[in-house]
LOSE-184335 format. One record per residue (C-alpha): x, y, z. Coordinates in Angstrom, 3 decimals. Example, Ala and Ser with C-alpha at 12.3 -4.5 7.8 and 13.67 -1.06 7.14 Angstrom:
REM LOSE-184335
r east 12.300 north -4.500 up 7.800
r east 13.670 north -1.060 up 7.140
REM end
This chain:
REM LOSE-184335
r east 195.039 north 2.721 up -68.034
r east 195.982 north 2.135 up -64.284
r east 199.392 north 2.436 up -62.486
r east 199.431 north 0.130 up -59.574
r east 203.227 north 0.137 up -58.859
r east 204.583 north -0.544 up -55.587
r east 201.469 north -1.722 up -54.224
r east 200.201 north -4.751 up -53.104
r east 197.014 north -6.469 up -53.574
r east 195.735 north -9.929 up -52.788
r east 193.183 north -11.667 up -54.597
r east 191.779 north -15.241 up -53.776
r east 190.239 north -17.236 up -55.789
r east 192.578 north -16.237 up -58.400
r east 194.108 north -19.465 up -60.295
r east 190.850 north -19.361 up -62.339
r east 188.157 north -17.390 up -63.859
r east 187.156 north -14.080 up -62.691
r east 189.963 north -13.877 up -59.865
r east 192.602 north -15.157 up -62.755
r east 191.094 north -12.148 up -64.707
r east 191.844 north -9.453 up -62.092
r east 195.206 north -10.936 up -60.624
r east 196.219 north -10.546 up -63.917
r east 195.086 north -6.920 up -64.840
r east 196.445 north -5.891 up -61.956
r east 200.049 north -7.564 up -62.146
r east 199.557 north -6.149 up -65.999
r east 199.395 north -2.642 up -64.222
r east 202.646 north -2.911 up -62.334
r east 201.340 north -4.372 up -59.085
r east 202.752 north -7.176 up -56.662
r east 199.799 north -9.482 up -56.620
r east 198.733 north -12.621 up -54.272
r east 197.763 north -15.714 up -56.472
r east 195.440 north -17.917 up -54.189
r east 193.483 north -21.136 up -54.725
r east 193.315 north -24.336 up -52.281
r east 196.034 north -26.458 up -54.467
r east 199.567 north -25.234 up -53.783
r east 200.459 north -26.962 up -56.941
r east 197.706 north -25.343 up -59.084
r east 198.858 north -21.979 up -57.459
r east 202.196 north -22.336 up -58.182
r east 201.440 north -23.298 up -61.952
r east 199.780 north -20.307 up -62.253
r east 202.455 north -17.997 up -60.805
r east 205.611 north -19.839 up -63.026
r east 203.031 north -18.523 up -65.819
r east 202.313 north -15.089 up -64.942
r east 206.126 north -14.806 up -63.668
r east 207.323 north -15.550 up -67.357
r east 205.390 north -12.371 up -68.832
r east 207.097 north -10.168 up -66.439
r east 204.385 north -9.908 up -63.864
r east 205.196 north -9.759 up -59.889
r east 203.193 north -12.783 up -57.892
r east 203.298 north -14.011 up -54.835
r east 202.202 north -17.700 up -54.527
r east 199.698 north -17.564 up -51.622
r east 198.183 north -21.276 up -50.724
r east 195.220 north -21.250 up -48.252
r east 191.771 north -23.439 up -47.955
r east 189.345 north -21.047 up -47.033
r east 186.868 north -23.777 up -46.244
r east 188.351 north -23.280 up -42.617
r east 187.672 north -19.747 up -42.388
r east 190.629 north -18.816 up -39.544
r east 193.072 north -19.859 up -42.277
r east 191.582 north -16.024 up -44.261
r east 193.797 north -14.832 up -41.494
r east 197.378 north -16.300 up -41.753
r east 196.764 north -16.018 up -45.747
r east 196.483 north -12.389 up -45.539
r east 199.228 north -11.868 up -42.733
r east 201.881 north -13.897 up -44.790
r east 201.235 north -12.015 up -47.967
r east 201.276 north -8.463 up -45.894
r east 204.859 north -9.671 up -44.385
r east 206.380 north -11.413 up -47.731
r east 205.378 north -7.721 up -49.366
r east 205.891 north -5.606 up -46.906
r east 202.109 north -3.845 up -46.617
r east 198.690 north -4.904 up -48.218
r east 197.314 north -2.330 up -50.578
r east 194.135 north -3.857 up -51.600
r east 191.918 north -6.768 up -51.004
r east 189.834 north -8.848 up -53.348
r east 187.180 north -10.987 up -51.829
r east 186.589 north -13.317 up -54.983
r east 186.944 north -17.121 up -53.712
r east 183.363 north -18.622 up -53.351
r east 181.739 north -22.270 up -53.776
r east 178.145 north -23.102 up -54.493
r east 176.115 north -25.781 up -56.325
r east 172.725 north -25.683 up -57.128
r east 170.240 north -27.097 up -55.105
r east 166.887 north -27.191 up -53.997
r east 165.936 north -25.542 up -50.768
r east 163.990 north -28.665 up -50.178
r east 167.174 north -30.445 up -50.209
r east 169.428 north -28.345 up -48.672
r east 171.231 north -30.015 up -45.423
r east 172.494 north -27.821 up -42.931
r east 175.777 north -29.348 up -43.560
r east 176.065 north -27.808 up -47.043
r east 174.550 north -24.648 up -45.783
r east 177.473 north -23.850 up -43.387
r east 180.068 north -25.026 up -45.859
r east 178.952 north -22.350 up -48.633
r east 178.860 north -19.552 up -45.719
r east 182.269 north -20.579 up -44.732
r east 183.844 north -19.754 up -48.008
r east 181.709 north -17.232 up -49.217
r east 181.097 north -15.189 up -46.318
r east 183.136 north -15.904 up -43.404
r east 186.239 north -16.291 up -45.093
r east 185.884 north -12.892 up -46.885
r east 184.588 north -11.091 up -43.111
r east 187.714 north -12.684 up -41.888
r east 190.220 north -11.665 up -44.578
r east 188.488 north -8.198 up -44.899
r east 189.087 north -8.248 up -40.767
r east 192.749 north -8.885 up -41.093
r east 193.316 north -6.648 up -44.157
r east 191.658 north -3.580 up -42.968
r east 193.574 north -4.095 up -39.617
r east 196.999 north -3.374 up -41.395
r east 195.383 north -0.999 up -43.824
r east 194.718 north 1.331 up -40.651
r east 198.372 north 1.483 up -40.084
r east 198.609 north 3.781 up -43.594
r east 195.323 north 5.419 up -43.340
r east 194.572 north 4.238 up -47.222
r east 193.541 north 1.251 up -48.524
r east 190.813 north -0.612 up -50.853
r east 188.758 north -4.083 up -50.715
r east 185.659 north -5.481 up -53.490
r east 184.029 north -7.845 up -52.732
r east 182.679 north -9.865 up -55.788
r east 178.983 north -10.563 up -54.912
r east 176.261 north -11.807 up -57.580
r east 173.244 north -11.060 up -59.167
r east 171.778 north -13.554 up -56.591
r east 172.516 north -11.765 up -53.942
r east 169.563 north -9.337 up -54.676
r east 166.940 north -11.850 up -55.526
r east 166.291 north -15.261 up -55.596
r east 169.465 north -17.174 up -56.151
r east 167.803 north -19.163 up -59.121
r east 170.809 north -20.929 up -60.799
r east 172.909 north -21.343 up -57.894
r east 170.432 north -22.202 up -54.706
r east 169.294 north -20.514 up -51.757
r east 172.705 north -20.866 up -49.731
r east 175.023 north -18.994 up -52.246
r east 171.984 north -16.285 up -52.728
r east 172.154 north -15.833 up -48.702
r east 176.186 north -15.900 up -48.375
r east 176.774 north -13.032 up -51.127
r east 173.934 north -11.283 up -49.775
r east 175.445 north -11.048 up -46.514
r east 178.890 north -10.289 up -48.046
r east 176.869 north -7.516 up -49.438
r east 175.890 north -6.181 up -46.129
r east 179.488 north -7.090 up -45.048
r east 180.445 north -4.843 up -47.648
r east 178.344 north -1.232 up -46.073
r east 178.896 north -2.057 up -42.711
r east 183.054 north -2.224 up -43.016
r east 182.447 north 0.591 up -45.455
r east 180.876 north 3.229 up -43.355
r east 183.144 north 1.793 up -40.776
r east 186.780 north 2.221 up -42.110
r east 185.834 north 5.686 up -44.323
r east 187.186 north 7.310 up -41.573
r east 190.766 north 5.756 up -41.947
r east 190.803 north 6.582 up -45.594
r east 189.945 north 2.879 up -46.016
r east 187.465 north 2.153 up -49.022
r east 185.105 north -0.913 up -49.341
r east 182.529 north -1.864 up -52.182
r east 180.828 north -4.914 up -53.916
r east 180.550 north -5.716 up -57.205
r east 177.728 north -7.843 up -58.666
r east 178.270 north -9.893 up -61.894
r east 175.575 north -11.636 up -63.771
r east 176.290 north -14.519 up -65.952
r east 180.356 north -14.342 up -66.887
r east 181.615 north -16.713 up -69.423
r east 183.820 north -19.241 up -67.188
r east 185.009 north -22.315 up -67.220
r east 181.693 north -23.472 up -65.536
r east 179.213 north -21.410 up -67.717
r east 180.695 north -22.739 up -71.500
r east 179.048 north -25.974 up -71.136
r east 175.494 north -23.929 up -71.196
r east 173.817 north -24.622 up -73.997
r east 172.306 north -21.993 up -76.319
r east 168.996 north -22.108 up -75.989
r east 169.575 north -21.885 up -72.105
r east 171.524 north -18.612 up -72.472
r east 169.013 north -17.280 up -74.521
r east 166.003 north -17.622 up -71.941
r east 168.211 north -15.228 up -69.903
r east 167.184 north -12.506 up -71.874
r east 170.153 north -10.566 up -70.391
r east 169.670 north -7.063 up -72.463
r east 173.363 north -6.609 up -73.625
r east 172.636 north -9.967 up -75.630
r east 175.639 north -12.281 up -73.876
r east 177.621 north -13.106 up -71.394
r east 180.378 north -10.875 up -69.663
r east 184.203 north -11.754 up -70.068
r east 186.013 north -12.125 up -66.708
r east 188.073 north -9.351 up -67.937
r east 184.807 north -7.147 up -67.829
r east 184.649 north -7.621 up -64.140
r east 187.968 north -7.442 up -63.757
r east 187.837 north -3.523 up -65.397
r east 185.236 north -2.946 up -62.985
r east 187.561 north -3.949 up -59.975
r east 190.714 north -2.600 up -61.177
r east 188.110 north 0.813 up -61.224
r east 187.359 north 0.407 up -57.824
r east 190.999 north -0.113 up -56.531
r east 191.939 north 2.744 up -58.283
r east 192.191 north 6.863 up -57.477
r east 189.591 north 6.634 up -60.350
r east 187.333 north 6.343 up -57.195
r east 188.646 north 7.593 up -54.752
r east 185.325 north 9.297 up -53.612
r east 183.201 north 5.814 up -54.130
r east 182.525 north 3.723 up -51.117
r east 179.646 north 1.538 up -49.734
r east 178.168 north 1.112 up -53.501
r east 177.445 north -2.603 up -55.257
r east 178.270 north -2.136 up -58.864
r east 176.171 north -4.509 up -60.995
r east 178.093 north -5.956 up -64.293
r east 175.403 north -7.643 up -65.559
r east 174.644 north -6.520 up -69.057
r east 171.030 north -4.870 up -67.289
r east 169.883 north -7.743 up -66.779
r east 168.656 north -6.407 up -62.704
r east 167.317 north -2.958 up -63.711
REM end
């Protein structure tokens, strides 16, 4: 459906789930992709498997949980391919927890993944993107970023609602170097940490479309995004939630 030859895009996050779902639609559509994750060896697994169907990766090792390493992680992949096309903000952490029980410690450790990472990687990506006048970066957000977070605590509902606001305020910024930014919001995606739900649980979500999204869903809604396909969006939070916020 999409040509992304010759182009570059990063994505972190992307030995599992979601990211796994667009590093491999895009590699599927002809372009060079960054696999991250924290374990070199998991990241490397991951690559020898995508490498044997044909698809370009670029191994891409980094633990975001100190933000200034966003940085080198984007630098090395932009001088390994030559230029950064694209950026995809997916790598994020967050347990539930009570707000009551919430130390500061795990606070500032969920903000360093989920939003200070991203603002850094976004910082260094849209820095080389300048250079070409063109350029794309989604952020993957969440539901809980525009409500209570619910599930998933009061930390990961503040981080991706930041990265939301993260997400206008580079967007109105870099417009003018051809440079386009948006968000997407899933709801409940079937993942390796949402099968163990059980099904009464799922069904007291009431989410209209009647089940959960694929990762491959999302990853449509990215590869979208990235594309010429919208080449006049920017600024916008897509929600791929089945209508469950409407």
């Amino acid at each position: 459906m999409y040509d992304f030859s010759n182009k570059a895009y990063l994505v972190t996050g992307s030995t599992r789930g979601i990211g796994r779902a667009i590093a491999e639609a895009l590699a599927s559509a002809g372009a060079t992709v960054g696999i991250h994750g924290r374990s070199d060896e998991k990241v490397h697994c991951v690559c020898d498997e995508l490498s044997k169907s044909g698809k370009h990766v670029i191994p891409s090792p980094a633990d975001l949980s100190d933000p200034e390493s966003a940085a080198d992680l984007v630098r090395k992949f932009a001088r390994v391919t030559g230029h950064i096309n694209g950026l995809v903000n997916n790598a994020g952490a967050g347990k539930a927890a009570s707000f009551r029980a919430m130390s500061l410690e795990k606070w500032r450790a969920t903000f360093s993944i989920n939003l200070e990472a991203a603002m850094v990687a976004s910082r260094e990506a849209y820095a080389i993107m300048r250079g070409k006048n063109a350029g794309g970066i989604v952020n993957i957000a969440s539901l809980a970023a525009h409500g209570p977070g619910k599930w998933m605590g009061a930390d990961y509902a503040a981080s991706k609602a930041g990265l939301v606001s993260i997400t206008q305020s580079l967007a109105f910024e870099a417009a003018r170097f051809g440079i386009r930014v948006n968000a997407v919001s899933p709801g409940m995606v079937e993942t390796d940490m949402t099968v163990i739900l059980p099904e009464e649980n799922r069904k007291s979500l009431n989410i209209p479309l009647g089940r959960f999204a694929s990762p491959q869903e999302i990853a449509s809604v990215v590869l979208f995004l990235l594309s010429d396909a919208s080449a006049y969006i920017t600024g916008q939070v897509l929600h791929v939630d089945g209508g469950l916020w409407m």
